[in-house]
N, C-alpha and C positions, 0 to 999 in steps of 0.2 A: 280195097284200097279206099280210103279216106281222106279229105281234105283237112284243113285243120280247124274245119268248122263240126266236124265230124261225118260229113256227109258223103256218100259214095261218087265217086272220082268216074267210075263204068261200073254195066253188070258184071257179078263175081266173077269169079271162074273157080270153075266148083272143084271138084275131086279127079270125076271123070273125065274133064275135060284133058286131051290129048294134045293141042295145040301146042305145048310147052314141050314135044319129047324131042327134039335136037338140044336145047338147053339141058333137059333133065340127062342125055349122054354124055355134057360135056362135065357137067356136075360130076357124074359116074368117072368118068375119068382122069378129070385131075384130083379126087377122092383115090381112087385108086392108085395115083400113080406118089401120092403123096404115103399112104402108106406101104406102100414098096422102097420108098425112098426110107423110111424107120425100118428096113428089116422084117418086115411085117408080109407074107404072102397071100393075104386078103385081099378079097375085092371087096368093093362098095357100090352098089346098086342104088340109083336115085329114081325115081320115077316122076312121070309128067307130074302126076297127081301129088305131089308135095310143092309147099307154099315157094320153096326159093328158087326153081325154076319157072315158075309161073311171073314172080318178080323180075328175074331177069328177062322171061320173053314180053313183059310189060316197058323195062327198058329199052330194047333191044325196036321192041316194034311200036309204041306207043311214047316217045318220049315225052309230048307234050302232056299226054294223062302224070307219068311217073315225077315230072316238075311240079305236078297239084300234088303229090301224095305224103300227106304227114306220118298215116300211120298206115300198119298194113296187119288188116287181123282176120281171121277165119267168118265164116256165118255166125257161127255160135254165139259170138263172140262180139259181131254186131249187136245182132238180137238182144242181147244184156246191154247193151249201149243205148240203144230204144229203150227199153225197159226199163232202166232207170228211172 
């Protein structure tokens, strides 16, 4: 997470960080239940370790960081931001 100066808002949270798995179930099922609603007898499986429950448990528990946050990008993705 990044300000809109580009600078980091807190430290990451990486892949394996776990913190995010009641978001990342809730994710899992309203995914699911949206494709039930098409006719579709899929599930959808989200995991902690993906960026948009990590977002929302940034909203969720850190409001004051997610009002600083302009952008929201991977490590990788930083690092290229530096590197420029």
């Amino acid at each position: 997470a990044l300000d809109s100066d580009l600078r980091p808002i807190r430290d990451a949270k990486l892949w394996c960080d776990v913190e995010a798995s009641s978001q990342a179930e809730r994710f899992s099922s309203l995914a699911t239940e949206a494709l039930r609603s098409r006719g579709d007898g899929r599930t959808w499986s989200v995991t902690a370790g993906f960026t948009a429950p990590k977002v929302l448990w940034m909203i969720e528990n850190e409001p004051e960081n997610w009002e600083r946050v302009r952008w929201v990008v991977l490590p990788h993705d930083y690092v290229n931001v530096v590197l420029r």
